[in-house]
ZALUMMI-322506 format. One line per 3 residues: number of its first residue (from 1); their letters; for each residue x, y, z negated of N, C-alpha, C, CB. Coordinates in steps of 0.001 Angstrom, whole numbers, padded with zeros to 6 digits, always signed. Atoms other than C-alpha are relative to their C-alpha. Glycine has a CB too. Layout:
NUM) a) X Y Z X Y Z X Y Z X Y Z; ...;
This chain:
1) xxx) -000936 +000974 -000563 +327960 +092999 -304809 +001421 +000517 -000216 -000285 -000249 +001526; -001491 -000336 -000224 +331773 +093330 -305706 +000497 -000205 +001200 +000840 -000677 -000798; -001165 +000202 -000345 +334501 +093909 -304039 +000360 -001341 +000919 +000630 +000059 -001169;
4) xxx) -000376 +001210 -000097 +335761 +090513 -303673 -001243 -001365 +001270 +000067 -000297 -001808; +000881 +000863 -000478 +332364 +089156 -302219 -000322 -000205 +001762 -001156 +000436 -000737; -000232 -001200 -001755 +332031 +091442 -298770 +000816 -001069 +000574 +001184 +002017 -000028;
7) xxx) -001172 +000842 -001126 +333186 +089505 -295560 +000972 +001465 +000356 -000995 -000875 +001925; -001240 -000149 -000736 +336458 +090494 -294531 -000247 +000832 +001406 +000604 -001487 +000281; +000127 -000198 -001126 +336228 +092968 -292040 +001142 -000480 +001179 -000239 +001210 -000093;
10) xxx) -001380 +000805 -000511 +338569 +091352 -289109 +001199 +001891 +000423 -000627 -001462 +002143; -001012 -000981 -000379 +341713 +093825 -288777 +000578 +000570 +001303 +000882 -000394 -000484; -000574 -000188 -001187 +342656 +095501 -285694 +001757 +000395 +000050 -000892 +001092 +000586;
13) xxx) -001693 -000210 -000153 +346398 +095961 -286363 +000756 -000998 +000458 +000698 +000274 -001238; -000617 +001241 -000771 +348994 +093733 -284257 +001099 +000404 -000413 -000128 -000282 +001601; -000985 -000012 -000309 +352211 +093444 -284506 +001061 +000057 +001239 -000014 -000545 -000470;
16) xxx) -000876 +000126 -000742 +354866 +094620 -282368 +001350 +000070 +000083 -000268 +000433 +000510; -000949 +000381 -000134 +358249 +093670 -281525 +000566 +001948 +000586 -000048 -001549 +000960; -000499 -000684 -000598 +360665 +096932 -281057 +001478 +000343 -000076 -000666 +000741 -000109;
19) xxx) -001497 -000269 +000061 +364346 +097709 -280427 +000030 +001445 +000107 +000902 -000723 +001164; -000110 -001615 +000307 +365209 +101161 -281582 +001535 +000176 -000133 -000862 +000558 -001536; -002032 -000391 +000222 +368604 +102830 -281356 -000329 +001374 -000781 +001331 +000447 +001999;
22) xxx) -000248 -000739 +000798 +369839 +104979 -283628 +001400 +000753 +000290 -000140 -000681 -001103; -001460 -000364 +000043 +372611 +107804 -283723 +000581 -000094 -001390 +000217 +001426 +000523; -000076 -000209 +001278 +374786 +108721 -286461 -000534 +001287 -000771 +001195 -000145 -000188;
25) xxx) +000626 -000697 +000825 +373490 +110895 -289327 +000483 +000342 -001361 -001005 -000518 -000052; -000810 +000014 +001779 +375373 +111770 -293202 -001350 -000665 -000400 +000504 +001940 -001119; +000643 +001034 +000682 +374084 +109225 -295264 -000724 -000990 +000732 -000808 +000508 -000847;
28) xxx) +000668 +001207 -000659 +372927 +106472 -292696 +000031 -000892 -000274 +000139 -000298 +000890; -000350 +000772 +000604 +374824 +103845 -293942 +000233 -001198 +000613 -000624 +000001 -000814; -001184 +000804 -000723 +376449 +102614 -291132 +001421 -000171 -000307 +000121 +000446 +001124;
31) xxx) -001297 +000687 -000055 +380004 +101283 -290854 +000591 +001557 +000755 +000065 -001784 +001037; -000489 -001386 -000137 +382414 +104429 -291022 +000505 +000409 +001757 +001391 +000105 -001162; -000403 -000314 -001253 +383594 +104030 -287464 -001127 -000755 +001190 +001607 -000516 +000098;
34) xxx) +000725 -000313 -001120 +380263 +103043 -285569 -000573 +001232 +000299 -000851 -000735 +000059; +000488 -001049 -000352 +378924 +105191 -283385 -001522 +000529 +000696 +000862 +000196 +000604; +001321 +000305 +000156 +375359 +103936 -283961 -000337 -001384 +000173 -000724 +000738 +000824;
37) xxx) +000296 +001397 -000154 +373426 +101073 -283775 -001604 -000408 +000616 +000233 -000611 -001482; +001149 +000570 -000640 +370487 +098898 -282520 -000870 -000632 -001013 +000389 -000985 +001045; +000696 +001001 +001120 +367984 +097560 -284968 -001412 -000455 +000747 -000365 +000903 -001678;
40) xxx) +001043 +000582 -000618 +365275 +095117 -283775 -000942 -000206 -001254 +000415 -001321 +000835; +000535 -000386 +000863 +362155 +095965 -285687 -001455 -000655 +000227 +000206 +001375 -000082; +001150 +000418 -000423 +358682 +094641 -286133 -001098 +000885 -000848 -000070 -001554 -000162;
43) xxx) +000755 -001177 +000152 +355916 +097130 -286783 -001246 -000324 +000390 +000483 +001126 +000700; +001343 +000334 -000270 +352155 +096517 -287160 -000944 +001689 +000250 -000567 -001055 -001487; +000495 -000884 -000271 +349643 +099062 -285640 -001029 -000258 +000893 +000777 +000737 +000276;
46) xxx) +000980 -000076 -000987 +346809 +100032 -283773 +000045 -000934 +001358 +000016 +001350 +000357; -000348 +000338 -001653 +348468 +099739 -280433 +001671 +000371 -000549 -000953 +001329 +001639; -001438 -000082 +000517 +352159 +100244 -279971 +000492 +001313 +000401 +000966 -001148 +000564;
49) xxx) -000726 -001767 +000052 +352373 +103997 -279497 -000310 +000717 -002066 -001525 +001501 +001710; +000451 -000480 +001478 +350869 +103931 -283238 +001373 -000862 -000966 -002010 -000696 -000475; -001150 +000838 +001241 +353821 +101194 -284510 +000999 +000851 +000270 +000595 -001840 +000205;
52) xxx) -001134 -000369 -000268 +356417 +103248 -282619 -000117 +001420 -000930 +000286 +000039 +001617; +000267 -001428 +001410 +355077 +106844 -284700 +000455 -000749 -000836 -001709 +000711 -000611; +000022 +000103 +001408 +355132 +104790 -287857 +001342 -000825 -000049 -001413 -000715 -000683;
55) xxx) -001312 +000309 -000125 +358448 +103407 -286963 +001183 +001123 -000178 +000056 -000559 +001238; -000850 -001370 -000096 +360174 +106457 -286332 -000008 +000971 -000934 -000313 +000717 +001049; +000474 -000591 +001006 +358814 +108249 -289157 +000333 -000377 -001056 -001034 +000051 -000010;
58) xxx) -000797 +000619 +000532 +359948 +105606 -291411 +001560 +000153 -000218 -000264 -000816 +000450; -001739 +000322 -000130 +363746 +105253 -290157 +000298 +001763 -000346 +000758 -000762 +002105; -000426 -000955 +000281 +363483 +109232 -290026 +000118 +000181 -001572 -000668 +000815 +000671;
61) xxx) +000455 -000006 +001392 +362375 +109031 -293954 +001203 -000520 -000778 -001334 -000896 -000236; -001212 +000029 +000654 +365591 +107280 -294653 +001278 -000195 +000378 -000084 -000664 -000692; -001570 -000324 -000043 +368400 +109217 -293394 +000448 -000955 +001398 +000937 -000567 -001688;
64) xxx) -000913 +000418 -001033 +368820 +107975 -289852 -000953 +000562 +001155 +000415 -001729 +000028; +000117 -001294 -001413 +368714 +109458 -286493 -000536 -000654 +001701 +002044 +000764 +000330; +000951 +000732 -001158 +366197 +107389 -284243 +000241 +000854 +001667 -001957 +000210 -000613;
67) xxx) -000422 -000996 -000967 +367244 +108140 -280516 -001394 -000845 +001310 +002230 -000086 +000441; +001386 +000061 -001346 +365064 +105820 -277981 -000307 -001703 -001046 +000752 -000199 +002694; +000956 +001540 +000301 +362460 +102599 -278737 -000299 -000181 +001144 -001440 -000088 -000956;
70) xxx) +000922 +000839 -001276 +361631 +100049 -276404 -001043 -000919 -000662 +001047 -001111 +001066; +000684 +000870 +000644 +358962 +098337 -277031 -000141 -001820 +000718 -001358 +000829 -000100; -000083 +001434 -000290 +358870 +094315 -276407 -001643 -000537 +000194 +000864 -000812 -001338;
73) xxx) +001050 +000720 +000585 +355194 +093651 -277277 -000184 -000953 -001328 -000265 -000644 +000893; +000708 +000823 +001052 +352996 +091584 -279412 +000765 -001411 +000092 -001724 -000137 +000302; -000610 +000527 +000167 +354035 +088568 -280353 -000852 -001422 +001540 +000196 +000004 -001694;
76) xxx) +000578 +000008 -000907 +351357 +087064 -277697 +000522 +000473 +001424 -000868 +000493 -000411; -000529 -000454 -001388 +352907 +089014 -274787 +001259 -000469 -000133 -000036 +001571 +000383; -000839 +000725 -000592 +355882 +087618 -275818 +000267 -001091 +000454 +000516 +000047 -000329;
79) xxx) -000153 +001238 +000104 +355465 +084113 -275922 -000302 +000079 +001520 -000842 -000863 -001091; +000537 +000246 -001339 +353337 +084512 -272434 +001796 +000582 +000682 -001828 +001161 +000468; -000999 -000241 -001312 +356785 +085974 -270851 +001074 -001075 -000497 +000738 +001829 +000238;
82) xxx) -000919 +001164 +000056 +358890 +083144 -272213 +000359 +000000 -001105 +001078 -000082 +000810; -000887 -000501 +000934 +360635 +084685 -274921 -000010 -001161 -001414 -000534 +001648 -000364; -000298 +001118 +001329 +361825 +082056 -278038 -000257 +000615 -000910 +001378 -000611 -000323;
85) xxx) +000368 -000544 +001480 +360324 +083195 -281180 +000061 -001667 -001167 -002049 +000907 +000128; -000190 +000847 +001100 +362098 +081182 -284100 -001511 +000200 -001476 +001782 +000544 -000551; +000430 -000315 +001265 +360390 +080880 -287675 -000181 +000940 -000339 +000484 -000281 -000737;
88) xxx) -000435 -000832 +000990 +361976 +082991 -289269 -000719 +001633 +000500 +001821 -000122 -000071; +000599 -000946 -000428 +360755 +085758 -286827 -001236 +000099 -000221 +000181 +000098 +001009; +001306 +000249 +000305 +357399 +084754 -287141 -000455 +000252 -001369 -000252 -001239 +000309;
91) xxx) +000328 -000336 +001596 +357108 +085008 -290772 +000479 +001241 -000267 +000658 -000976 -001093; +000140 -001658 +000213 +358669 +088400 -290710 -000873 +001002 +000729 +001220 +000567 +000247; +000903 -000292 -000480 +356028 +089247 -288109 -001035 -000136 -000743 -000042 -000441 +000921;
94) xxx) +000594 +000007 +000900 +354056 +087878 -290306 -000555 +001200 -001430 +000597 -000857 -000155; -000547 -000853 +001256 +355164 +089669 -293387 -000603 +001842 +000637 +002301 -000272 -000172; +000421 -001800 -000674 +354560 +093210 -291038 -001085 +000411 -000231 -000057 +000317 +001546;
97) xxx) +001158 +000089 -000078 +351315 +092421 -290341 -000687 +000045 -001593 -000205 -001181 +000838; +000796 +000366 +001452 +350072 +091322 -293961 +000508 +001395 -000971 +000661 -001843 -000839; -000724 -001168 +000247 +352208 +094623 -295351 -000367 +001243 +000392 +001054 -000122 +000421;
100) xxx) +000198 -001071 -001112 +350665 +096771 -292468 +001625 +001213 -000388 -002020 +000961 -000311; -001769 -000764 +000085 +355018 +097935 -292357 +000553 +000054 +000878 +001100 -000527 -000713; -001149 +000147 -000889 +357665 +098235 -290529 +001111 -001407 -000683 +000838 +001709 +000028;
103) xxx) -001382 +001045 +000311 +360297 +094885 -290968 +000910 +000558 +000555 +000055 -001507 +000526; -000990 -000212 -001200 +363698 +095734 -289563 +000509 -001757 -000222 +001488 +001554 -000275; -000767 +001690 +000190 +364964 +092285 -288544 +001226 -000517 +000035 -000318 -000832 +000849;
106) xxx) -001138 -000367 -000041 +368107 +092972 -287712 +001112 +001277 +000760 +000178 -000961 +000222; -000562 -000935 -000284 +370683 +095483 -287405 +001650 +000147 +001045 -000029 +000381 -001254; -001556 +000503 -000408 +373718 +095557 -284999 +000759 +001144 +000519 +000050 -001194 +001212;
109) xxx) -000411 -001171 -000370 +375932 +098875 -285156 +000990 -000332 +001492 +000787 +000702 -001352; -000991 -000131 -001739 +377639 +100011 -281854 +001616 +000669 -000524 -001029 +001654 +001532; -001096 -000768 +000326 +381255 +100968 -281911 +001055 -000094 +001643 +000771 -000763 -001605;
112) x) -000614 +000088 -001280 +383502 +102462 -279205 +000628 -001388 +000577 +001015 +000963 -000049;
């Protein structure tokens, strides 16, 4: 039997929603006068002590200086607490998941 034929085992990886701050670092490639920033990130994993490792491990990998993560939840825990999830989020949740990656979704440096 190929490859191709085999059911699909179902995947246990979820996606989760996380806001990570960052300090500065040489070569980060922030804006010369912040003095870090916030990037809201979506990260598929086990559970979310496994997206936040493979988060952090990542951002460490290129040249930036991860300081605290919060985590938000799944995209499920968010909807149940109210939270507005556009499209566009969804398909980069998406995109995480199908990738098993990290997305960053957006980035917003801090400055005094």
């Amino acid at each position: 039997m190929s490859d191709d034929k085999k059911p699909k085992k179902p995947s246990r990886q979820q996606v989760f929603t996380l806001l990570v701050q960052i300090g500065r670092k040489d070569g980060d490639g922030l804006p010369n006068n912040a003095t870090g920033a916030a990037l809201m990130c979506f990260a598929s994993g086990i559970d979310e002590a496994e997206a936040v490792r493979e988060t952090v491990a990542i951002l460490k990998q290129a040249d930036t200086n991860p300081l605290d993560v919060t985590g938000y939840g799944t995209l499920a825990e968010r909807e149940e607490e109210g939270h507005e999830i556009d499209d566009e989020e969804r398909a980069l949740m998406q995109r995480a998941l199908d990738e098993n990656s990290v997305i960053i979704a957006q980035m917003t440096p801090f400055f005094d």
